[in-house]
ChimeraX commands (.cxc) that place a marker at each C-alpha (Angstrom):
marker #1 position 0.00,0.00,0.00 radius 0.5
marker #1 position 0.57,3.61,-0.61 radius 0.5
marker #1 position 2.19,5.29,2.41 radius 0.5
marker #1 position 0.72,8.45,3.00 radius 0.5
marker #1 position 2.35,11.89,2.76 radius 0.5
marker #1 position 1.80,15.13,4.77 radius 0.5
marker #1 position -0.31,16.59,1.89 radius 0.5
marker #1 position -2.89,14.57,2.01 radius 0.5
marker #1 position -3.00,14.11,5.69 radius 0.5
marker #1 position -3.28,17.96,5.96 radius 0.5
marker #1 position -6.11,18.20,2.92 radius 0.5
marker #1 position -7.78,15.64,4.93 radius 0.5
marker #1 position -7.29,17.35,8.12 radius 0.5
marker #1 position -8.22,21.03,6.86 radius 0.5
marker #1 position -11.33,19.77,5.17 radius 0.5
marker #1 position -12.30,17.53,8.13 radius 0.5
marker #1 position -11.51,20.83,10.39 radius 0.5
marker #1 position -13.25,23.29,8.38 radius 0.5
marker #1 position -16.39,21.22,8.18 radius 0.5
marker #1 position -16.51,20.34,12.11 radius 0.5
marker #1 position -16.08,24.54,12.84 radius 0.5
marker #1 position -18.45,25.67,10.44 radius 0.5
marker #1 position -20.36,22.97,11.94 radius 0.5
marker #1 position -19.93,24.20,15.27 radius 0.5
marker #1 position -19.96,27.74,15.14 radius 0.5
marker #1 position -23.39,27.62,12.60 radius 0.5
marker #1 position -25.21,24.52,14.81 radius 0.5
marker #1 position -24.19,24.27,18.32 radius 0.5
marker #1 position -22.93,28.38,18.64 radius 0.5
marker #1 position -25.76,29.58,16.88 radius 0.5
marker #1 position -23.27,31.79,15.01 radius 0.5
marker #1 position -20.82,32.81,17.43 radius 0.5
marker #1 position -17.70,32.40,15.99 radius 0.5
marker #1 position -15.84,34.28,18.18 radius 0.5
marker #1 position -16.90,32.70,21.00 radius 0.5
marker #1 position -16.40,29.10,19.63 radius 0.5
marker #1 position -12.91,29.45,18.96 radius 0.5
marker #1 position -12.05,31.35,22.14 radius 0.5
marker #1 position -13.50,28.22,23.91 radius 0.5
marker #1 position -11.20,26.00,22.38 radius 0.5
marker #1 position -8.52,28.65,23.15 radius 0.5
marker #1 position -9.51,28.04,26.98 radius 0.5
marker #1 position -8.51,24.65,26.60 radius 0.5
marker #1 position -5.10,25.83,26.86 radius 0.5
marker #1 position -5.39,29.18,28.48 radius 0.5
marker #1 position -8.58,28.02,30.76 radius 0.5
marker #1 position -10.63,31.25,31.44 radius 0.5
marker #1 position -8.27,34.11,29.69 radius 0.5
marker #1 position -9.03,32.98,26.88 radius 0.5
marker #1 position -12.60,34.55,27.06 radius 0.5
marker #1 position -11.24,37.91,27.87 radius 0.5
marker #1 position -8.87,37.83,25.09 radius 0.5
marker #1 position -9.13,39.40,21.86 radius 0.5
marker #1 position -8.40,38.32,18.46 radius 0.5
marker #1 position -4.84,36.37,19.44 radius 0.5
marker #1 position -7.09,34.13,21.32 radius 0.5
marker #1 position -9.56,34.06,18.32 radius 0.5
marker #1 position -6.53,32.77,16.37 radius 0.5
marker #1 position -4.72,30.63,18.74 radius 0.5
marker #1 position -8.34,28.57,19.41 radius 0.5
marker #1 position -8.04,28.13,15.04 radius 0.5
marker #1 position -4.66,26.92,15.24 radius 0.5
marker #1 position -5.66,24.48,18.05 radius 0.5
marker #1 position -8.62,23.55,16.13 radius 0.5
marker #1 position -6.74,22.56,13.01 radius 0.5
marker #1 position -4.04,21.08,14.46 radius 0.5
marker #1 position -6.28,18.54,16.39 radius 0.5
marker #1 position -8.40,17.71,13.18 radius 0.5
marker #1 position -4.92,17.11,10.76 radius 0.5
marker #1 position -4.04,14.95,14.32 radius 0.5
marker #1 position -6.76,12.14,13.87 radius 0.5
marker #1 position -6.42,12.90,10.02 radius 0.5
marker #1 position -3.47,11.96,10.28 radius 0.5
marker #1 position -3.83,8.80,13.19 radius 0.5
marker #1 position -6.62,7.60,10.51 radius 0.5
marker #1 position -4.48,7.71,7.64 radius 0.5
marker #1 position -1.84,5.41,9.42 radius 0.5
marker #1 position -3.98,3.15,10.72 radius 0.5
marker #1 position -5.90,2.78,7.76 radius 0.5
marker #1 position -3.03,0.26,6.40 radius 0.5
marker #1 position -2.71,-1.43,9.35 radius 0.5
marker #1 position -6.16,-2.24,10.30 radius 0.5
marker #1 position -8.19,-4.14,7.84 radius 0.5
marker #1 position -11.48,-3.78,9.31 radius 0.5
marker #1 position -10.79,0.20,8.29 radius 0.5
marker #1 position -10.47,-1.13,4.89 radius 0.5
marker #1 position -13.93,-2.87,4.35 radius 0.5
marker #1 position -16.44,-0.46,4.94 radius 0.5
marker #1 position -15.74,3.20,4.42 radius 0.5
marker #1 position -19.45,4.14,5.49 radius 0.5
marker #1 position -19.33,2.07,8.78 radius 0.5
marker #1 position -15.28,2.96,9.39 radius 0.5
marker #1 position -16.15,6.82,9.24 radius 0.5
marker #1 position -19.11,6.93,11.33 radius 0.5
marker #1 position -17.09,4.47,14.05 radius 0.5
marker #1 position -14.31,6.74,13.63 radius 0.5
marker #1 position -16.62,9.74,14.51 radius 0.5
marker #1 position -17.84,8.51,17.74 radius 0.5
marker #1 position -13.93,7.22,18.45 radius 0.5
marker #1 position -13.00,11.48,17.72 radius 0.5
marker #1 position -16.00,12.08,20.02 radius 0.5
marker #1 position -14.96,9.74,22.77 radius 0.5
marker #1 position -10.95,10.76,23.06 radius 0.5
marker #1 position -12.43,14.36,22.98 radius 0.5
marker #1 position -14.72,14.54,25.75 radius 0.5
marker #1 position -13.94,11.89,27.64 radius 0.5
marker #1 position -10.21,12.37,27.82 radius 0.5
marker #1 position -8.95,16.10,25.94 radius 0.5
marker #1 position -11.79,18.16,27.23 radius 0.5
marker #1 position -11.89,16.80,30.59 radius 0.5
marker #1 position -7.30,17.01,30.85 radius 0.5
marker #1 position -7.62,20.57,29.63 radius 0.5
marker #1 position -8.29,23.99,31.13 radius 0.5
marker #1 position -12.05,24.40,29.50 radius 0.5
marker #1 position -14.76,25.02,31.33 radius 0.5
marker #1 position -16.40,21.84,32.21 radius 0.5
marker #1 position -20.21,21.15,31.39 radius 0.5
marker #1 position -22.56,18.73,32.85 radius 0.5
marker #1 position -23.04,15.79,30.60 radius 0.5
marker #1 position -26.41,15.19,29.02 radius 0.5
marker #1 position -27.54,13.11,26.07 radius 0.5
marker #1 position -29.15,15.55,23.69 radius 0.5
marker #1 position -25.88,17.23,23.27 radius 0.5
marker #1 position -23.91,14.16,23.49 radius 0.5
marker #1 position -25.68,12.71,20.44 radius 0.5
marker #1 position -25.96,16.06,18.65 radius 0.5
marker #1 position -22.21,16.52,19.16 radius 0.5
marker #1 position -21.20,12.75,18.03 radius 0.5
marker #1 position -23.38,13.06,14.54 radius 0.5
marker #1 position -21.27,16.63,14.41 radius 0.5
marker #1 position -18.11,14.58,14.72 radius 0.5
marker #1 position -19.73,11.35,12.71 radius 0.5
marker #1 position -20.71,14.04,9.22 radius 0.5
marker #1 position -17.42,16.15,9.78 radius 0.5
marker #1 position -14.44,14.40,10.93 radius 0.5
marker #1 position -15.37,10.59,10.77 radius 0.5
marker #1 position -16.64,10.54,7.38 radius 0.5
marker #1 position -14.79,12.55,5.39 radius 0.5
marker #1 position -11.36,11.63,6.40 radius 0.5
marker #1 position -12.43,7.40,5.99 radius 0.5
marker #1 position -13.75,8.66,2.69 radius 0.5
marker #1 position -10.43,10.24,1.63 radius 0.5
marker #1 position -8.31,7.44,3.05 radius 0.5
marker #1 position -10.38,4.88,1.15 radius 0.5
marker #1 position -10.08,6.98,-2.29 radius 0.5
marker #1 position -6.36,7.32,-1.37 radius 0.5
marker #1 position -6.00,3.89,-0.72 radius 0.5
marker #1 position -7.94,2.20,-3.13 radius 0.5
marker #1 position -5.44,1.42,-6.49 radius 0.5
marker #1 position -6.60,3.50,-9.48 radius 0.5
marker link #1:1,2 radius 0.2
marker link #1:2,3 radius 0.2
marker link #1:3,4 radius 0.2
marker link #1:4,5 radius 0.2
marker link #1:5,6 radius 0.2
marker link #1:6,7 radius 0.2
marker link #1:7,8 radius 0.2
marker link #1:8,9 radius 0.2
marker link #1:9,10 radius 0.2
marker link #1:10,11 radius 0.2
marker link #1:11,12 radius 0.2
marker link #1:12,13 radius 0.2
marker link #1:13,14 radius 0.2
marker link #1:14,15 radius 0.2
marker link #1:15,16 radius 0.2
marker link #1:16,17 radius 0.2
marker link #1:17,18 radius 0.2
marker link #1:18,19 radius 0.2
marker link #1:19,20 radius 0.2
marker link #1:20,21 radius 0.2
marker link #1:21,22 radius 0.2
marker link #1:22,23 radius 0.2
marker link #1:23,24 radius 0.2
marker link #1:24,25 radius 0.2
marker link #1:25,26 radius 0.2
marker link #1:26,27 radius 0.2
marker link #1:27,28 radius 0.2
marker link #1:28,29 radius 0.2
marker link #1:29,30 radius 0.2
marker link #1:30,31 radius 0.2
marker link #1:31,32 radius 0.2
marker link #1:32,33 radius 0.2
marker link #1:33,34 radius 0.2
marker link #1:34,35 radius 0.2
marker link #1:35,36 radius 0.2
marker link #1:36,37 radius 0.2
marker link #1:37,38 radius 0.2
marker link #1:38,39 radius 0.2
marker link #1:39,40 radius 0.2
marker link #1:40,41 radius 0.2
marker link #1:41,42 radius 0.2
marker link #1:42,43 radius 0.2
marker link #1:43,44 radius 0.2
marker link #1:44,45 radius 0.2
marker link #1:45,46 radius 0.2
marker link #1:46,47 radius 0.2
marker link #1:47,48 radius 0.2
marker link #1:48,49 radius 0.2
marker link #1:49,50 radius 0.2
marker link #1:50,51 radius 0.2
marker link #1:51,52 radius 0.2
marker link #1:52,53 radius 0.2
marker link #1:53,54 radius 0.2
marker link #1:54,55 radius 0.2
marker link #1:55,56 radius 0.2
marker link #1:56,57 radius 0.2
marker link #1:57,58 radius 0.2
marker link #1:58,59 radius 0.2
marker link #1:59,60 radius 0.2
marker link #1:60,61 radius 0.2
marker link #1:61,62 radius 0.2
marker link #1:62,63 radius 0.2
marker link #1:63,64 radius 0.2
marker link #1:64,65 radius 0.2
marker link #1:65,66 radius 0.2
marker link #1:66,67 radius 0.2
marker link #1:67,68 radius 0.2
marker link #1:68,69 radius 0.2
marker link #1:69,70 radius 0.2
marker link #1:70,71 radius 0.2
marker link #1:71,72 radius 0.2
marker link #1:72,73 radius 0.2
marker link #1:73,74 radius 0.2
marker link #1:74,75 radius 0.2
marker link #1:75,76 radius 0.2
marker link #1:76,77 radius 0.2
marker link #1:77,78 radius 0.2
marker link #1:78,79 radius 0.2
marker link #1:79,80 radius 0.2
marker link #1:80,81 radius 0.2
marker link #1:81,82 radius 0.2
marker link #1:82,83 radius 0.2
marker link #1:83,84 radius 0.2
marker link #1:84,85 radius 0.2
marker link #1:85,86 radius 0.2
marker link #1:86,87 radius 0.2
marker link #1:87,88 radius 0.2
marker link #1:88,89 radius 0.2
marker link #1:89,90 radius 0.2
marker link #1:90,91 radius 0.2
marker link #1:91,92 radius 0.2
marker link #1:92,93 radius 0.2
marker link #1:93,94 radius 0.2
marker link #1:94,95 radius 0.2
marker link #1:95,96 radius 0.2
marker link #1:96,97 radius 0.2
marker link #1:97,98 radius 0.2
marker link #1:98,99 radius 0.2
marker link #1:99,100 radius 0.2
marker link #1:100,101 radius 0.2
marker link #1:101,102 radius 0.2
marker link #1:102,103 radius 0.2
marker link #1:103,104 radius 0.2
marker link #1:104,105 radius 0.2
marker link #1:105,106 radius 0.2
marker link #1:106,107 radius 0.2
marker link #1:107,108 radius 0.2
marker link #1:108,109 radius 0.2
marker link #1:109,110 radius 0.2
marker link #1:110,111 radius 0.2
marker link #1:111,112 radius 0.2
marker link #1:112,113 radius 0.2
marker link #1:113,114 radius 0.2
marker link #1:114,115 radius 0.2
marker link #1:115,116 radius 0.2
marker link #1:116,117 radius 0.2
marker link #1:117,118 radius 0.2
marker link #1:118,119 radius 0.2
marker link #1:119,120 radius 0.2
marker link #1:120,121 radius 0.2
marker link #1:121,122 radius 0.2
marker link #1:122,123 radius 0.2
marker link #1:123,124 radius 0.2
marker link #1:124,125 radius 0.2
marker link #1:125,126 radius 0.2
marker link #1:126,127 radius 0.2
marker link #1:127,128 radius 0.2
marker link #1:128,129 radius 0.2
marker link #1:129,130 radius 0.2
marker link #1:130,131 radius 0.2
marker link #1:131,132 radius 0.2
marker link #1:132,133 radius 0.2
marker link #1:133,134 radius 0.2
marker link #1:134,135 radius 0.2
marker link #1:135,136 radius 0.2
marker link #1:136,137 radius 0.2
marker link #1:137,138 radius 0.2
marker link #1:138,139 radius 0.2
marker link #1:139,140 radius 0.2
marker link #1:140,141 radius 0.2
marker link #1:141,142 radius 0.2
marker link #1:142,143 radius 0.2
marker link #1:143,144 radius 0.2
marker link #1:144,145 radius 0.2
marker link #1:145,146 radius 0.2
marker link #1:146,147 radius 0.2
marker link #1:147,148 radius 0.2
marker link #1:148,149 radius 0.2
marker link #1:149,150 radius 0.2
view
């Protein structure tokens, strides 16, 4: 097989990224742009973040990005490696989703400086089919058309 290279790890993790922010900012922030990157901001800089301007606007992008190219870029090196990842693009990207879903907010949110939220379902499940459409599938998708011999 094909081993990947960083440009298609990072097309894979820029379109993954810019589909889960969009995503966020236009579904779950109702909009608020601002205020969806300076959260993930506060994941590093906990509750300056919020009282930051546009550096914190910036660095909460770069941290944003940099996470999505991550599992773009776990997924694409696993893909090889794991044959299970190899039969089923469909059912591969939507597992992968909830996997993204479950390392962020059971194990990055919860280690970081964000403010913590009380779990509940509704925004579990509307967060995981977020992270199923945006991350999951798109990046199994592009690893299967990489993949695949033309």
């Amino acid at each position: 097989m094909t081993r990947p290279n960083f440009n298609i790890i990072l097309r894979a993790g820029l379109l993954a990224g810019t589909l889960d922010i969009l995503a966020a900012i236009l579904i779950l922030a109702k909009g608020n742009a601002v205020g969806t990157l300076k959260f993930i901001a506060s994941g590093v800089f906990g509750k300056a973040a919020f009282s930051g301007g546009a550096g914190m606007v910036a660095s909460g992008a770069v941290f944003h990005f940099f996470i999505a190219t991550s599992f773009a870029g776990a997924y694409f090196l696993a893909y090889p490696r794991l044959p299970f990842l190899q039969k089923n693009k469909w059912v591969s990207g939507i597992l992968y989703g909830v996997f993204v879903w479950a390392v962020m907010n059971l194990l990055v949110v919860p280690l970081s400086n964000a403010p913590q939220r009380p779990f509940a379902w509704d925004s579990a499940l509307e967060n995981m089919a977020i992270l199923v459409m945006c991350i999951g599938l798109p990046i199994a998708w592009l690893a299967d058309k990489f993949y695949t011999p033309k």
